[in-house]
Backbone as JSON Lines, residues from 0, in Angstrom:
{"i":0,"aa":"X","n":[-29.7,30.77,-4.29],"ca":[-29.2,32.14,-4.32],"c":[-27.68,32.1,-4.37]}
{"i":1,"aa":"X","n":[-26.93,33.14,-5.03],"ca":[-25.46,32.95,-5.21],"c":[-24.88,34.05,-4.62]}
{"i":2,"aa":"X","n":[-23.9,33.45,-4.05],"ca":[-22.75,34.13,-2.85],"c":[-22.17,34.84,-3.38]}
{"i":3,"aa":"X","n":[-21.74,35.89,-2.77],"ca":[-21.15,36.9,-3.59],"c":[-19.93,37.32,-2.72]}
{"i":4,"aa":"X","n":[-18.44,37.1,-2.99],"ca":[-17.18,37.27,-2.39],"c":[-16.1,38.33,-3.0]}
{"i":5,"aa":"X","n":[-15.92,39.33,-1.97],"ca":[-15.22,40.37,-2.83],"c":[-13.86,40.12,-2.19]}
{"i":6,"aa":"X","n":[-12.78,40.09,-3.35],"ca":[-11.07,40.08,-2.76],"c":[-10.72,41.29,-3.0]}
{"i":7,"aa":"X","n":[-9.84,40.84,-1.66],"ca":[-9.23,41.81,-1.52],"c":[-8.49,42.56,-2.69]}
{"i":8,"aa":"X","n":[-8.15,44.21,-2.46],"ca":[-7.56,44.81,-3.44],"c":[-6.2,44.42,-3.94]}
{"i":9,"aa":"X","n":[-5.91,44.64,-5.24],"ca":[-4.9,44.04,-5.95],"c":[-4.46,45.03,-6.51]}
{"i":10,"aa":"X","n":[-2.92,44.78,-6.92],"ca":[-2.4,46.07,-7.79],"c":[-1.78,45.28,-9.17]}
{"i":11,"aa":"X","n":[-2.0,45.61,-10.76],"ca":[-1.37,45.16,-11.42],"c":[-2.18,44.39,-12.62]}
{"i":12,"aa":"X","n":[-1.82,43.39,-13.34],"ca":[-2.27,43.12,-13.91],"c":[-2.25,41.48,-13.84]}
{"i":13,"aa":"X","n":[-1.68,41.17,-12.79],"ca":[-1.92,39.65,-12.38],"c":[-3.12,39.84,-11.05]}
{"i":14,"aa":"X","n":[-4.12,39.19,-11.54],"ca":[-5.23,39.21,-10.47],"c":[-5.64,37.28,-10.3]}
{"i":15,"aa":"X","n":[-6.41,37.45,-8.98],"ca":[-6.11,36.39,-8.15],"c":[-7.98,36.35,-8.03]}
{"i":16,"aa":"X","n":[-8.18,34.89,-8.12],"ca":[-9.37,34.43,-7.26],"c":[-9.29,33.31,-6.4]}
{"i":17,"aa":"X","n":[-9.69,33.04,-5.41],"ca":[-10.2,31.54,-4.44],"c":[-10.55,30.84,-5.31]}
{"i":18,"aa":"X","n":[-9.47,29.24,-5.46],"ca":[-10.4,27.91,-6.32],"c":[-11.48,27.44,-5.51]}
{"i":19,"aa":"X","n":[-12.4,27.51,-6.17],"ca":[-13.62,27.07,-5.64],"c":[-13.05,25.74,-4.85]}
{"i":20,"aa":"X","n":[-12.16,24.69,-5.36],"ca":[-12.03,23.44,-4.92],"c":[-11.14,23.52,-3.52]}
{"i":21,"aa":"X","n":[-9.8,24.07,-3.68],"ca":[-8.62,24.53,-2.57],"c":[-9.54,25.28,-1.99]}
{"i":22,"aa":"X","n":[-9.43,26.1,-2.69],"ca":[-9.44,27.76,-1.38],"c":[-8.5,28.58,-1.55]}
{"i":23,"aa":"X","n":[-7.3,27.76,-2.6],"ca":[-5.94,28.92,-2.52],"c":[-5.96,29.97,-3.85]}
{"i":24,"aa":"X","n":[-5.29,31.12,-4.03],"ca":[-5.51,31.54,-4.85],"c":[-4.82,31.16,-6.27]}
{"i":25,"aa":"X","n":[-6.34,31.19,-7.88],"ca":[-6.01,31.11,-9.13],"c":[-5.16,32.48,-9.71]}
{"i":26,"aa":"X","n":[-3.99,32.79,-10.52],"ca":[-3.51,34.0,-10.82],"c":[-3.81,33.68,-12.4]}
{"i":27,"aa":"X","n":[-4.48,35.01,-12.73],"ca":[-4.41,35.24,-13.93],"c":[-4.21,36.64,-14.61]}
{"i":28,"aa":"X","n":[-4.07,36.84,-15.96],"ca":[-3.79,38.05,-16.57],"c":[-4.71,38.33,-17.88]}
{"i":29,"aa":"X","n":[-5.56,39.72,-17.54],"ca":[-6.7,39.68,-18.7],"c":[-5.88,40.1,-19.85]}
{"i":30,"aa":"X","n":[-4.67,39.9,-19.64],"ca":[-3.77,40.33,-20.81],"c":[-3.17,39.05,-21.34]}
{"i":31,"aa":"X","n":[-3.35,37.71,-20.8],"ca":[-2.69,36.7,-21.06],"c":[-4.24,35.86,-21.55]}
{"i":32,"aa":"X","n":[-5.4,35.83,-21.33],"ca":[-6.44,35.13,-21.64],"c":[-6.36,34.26,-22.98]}
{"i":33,"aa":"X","n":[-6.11,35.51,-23.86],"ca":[-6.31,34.45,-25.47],"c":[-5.16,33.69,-25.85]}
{"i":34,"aa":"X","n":[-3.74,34.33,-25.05],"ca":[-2.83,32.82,-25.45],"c":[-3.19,31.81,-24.59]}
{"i":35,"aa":"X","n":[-3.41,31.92,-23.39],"ca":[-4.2,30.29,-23.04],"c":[-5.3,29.95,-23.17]}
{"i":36,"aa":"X","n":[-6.24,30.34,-24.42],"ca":[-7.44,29.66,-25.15],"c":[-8.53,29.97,-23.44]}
{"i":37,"aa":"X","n":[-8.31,31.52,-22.29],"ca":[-9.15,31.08,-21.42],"c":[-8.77,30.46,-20.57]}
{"i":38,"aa":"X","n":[-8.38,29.08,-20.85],"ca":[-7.95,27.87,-19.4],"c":[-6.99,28.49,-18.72]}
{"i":39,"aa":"X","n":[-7.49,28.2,-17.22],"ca":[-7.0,28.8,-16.19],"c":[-6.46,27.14,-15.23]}
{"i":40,"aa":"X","n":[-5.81,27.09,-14.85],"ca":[-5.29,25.55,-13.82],"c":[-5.0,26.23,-12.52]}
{"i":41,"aa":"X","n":[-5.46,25.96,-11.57],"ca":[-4.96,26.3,-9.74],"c":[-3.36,25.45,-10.03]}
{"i":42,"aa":"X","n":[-2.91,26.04,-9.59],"ca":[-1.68,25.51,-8.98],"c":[-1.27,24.49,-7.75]}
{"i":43,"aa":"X","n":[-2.34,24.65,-7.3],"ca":[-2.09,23.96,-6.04],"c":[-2.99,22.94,-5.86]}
{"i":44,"aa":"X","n":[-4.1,22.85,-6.62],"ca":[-5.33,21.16,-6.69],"c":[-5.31,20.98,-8.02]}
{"i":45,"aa":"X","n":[-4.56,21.75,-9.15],"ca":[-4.96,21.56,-10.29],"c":[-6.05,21.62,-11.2]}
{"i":46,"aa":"X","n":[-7.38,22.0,-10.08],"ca":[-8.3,22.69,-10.65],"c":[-8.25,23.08,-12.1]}
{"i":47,"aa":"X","n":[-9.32,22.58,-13.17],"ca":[-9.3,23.39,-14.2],"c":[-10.57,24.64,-14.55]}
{"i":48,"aa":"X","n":[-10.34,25.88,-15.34],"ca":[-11.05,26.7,-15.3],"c":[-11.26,27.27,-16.44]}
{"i":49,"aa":"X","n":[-12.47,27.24,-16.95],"ca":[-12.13,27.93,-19.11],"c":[-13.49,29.13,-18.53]}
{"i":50,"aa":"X","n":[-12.41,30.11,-19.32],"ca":[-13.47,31.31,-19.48],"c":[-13.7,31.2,-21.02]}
{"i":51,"aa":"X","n":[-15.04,30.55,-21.11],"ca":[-15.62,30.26,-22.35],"c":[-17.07,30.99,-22.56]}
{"i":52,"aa":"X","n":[-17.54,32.13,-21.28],"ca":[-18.37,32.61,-21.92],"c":[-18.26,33.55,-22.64]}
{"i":53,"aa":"X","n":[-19.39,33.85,-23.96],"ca":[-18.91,34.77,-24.86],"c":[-18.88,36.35,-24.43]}
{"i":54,"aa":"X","n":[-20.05,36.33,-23.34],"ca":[-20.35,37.66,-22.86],"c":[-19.02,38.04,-21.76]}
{"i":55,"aa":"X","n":[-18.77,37.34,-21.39],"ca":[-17.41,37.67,-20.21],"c":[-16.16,37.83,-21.11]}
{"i":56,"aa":"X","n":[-15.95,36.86,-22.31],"ca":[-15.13,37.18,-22.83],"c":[-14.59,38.47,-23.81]}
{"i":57,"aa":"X","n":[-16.12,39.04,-24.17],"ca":[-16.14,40.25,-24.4],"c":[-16.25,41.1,-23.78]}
{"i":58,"aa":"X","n":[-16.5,41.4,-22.55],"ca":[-16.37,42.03,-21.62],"c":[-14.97,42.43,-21.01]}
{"i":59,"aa":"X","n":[-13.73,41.06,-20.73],"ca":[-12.87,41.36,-20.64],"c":[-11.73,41.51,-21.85]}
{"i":60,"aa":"X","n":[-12.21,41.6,-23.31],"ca":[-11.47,42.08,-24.17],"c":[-11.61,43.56,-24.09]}
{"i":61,"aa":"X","n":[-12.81,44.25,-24.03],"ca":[-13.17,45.3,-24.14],"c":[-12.63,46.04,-22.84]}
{"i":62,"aa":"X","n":[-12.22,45.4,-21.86],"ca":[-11.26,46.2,-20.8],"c":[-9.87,45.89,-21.0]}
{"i":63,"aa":"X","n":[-9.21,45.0,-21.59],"ca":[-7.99,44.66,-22.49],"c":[-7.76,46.14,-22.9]}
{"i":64,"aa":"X","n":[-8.6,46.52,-23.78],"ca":[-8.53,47.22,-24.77],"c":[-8.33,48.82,-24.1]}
{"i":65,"aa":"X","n":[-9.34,48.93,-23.3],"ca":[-9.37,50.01,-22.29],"c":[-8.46,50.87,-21.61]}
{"i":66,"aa":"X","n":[-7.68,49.1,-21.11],"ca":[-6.28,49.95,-20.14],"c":[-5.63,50.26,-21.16]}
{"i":67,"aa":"X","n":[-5.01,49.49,-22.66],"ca":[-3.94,49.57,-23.75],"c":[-4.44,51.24,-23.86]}
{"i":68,"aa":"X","n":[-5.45,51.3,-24.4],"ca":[-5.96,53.02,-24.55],"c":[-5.09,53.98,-24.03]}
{"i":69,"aa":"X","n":[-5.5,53.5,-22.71],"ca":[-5.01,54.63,-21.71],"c":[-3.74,54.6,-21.29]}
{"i":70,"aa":"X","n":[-2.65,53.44,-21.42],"ca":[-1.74,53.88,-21.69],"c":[-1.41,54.56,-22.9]}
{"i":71,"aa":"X","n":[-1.61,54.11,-23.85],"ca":[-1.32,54.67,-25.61],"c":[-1.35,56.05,-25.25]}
{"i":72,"aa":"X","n":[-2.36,56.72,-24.38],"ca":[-2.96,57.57,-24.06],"c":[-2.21,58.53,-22.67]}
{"i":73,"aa":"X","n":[-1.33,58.49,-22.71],"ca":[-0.55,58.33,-21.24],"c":[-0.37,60.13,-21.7]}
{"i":74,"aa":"X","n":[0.1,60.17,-22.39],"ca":[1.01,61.26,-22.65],"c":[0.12,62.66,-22.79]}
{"i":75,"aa":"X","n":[-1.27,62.51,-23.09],"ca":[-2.0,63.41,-23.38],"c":[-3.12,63.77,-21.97]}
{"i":76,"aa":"X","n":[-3.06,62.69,-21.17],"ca":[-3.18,62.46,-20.14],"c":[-2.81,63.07,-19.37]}
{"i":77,"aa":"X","n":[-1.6,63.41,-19.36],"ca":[-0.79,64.23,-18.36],"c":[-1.05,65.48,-18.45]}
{"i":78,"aa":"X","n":[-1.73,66.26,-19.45],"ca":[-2.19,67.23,-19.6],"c":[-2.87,67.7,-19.2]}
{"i":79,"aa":"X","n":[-4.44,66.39,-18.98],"ca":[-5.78,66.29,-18.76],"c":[-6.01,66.47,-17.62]}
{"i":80,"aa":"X","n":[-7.25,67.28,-17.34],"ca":[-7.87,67.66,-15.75],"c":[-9.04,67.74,-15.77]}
{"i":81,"aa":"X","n":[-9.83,66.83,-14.9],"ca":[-11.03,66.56,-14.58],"c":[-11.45,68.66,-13.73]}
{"i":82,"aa":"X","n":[-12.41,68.61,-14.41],"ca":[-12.86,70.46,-13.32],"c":[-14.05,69.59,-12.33]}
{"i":83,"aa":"X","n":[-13.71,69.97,-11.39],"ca":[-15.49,70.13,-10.24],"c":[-15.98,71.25,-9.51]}
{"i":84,"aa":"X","n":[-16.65,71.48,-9.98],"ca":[-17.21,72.34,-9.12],"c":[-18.21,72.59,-7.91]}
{"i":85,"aa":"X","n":[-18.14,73.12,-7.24],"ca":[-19.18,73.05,-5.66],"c":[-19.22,74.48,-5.41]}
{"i":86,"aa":"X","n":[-20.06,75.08,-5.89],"ca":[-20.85,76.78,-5.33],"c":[-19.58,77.46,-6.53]}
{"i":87,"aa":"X","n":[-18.96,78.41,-5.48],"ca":[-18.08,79.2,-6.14],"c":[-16.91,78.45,-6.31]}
{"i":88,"aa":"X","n":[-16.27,77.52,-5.65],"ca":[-15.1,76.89,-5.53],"c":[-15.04,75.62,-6.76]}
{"i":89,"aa":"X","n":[-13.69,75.67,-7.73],"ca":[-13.41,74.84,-8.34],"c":[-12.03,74.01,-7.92]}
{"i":90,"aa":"X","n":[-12.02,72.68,-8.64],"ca":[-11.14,71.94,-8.06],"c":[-10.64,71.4,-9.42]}
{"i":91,"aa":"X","n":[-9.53,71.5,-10.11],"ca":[-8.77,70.47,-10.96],"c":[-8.39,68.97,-10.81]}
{"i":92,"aa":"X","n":[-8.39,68.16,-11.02],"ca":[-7.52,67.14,-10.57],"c":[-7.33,65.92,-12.43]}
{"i":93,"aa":"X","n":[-5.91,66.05,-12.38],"ca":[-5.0,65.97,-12.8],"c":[-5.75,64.4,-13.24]}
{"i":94,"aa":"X","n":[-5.97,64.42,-14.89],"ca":[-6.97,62.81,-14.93],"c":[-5.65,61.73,-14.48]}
{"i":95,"aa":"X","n":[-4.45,62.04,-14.98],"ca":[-3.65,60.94,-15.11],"c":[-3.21,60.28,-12.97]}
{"i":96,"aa":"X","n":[-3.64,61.52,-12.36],"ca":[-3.91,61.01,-11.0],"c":[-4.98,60.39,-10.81]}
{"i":97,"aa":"X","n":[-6.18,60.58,-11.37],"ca":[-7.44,60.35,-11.22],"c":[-7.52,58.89,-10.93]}
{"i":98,"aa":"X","n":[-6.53,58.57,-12.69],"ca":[-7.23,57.27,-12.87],"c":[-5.82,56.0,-11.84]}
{"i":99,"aa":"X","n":[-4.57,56.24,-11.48],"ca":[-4.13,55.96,-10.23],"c":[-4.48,55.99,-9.17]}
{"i":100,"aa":"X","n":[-5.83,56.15,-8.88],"ca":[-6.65,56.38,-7.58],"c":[-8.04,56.1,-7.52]}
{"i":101,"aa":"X","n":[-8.41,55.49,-8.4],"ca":[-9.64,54.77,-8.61],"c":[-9.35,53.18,-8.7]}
{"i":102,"aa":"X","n":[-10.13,52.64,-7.66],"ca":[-9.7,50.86,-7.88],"c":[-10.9,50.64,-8.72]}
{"i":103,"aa":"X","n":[-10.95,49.7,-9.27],"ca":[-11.73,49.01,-10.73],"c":[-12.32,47.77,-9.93]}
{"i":104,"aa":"X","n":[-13.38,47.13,-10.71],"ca":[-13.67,46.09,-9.69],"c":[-14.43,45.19,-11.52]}
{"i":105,"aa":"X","n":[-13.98,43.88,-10.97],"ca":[-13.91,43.24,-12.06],"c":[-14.48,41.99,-11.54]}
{"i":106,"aa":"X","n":[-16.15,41.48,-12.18],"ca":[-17.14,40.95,-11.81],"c":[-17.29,39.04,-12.26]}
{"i":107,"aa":"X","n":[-16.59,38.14,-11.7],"ca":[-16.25,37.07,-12.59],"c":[-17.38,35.88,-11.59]}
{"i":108,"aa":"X","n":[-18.34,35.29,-12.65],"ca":[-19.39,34.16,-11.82],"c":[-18.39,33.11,-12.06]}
{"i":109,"aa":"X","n":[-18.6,32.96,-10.83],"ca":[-17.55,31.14,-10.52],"c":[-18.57,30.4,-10.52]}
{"i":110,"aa":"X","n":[-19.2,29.48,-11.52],"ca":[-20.34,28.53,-10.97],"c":[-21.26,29.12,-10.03]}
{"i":111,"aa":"X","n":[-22.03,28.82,-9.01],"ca":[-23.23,30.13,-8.18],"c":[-22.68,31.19,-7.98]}
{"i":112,"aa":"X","n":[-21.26,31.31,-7.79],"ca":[-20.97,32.12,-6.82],"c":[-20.47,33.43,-7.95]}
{"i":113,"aa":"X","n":[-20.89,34.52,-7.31],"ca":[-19.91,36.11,-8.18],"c":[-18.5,36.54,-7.16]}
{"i":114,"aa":"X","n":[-17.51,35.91,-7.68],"ca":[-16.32,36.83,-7.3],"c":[-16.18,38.07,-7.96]}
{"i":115,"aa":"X","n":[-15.9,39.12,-7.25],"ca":[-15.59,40.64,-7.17],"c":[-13.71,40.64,-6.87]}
{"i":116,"aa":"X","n":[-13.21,41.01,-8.17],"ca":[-11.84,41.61,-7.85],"c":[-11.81,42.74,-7.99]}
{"i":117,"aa":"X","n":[-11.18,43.69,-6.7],"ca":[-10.88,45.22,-6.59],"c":[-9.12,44.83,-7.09]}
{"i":118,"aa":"X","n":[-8.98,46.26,-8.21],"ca":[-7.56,46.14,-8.38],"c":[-7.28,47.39,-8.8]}
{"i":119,"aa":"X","n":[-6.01,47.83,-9.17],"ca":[-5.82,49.12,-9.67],"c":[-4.78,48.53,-10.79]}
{"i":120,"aa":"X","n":[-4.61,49.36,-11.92],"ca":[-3.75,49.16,-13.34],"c":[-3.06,50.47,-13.51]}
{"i":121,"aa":"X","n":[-1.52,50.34,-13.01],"ca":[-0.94,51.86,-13.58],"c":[-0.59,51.7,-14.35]}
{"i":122,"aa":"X","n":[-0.33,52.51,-14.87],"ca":[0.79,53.26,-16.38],"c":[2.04,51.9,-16.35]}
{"i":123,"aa":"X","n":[3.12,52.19,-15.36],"ca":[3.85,51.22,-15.72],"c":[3.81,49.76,-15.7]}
{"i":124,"aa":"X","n":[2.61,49.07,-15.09],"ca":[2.19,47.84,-15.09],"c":[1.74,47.06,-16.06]}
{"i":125,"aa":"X","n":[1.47,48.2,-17.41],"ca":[1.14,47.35,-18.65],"c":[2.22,46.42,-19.24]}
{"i":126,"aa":"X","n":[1.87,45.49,-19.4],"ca":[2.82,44.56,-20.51],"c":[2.5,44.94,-22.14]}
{"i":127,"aa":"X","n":[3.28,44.86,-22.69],"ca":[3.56,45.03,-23.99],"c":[3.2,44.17,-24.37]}
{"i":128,"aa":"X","n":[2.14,44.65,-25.87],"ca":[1.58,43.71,-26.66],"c":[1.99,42.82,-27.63]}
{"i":129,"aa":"X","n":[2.14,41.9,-27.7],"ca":[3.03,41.36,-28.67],"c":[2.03,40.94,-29.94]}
């Protein structure tokens, strides 16, 4: 049966897992993946790590793609308001707060184990695509 370890919340676009081997944390960027072909190295045991599956790797292109959106998307955003309603009472809320206040959780199998990263991605944390 495989262990399932959730880290702690993160802000940004450098996210962190436990090397299975150390224990200390791997940093990576789902924005940096395809210039390092995937391979990931611990810093501190040298651990090596390839995200070579195809389904994960499409998975985290397709959230690549997601946040770029929504910045691209920033501006129209600011416009945007989620409505809710409950009986007679409605509530606005402002999407471009929305989505600054929702942590994301990003599902990566380490060998048995499923690491869970909670993180949040604002507006100004995107890196530019080159």
């Amino acid at each position: 049966m495989s262990k399932e370890q959730t880290i702690p919340f993160q802000k940004g676009h450098d996210l962190e897992f436990p090397c299975t081997h150390c224990g200390k944390d791997v940093t990576f960027s789902v924005f940096e993946l395809d210039s390092t072909q995937g391979k990931l190295q611990c810093t501190h045991c040298e651990q090596n790590y390839l995200f070579n599956d195809p389904k994960l790797l499409h998975q985290l292109r397709l959230f690549e793609n997601l946040c770029r959106q929504i910045h691209a998307s920033e501006e129209i955003l600011s416009n945007t308001s989620i409505g809710i309603n409950v009986g007679s009472h409605a509530v606005e809320i402002p999407f471009k707060l929305l989505l600054t206040r929702f942590n994301s959780r990003l599902k990566l199998q380490m060998g048995k184990d499923e690491v869970i990263i909670a993180f949040r991605l604002e507006p100004q944390q995107m890196p530019v695509k080159k």
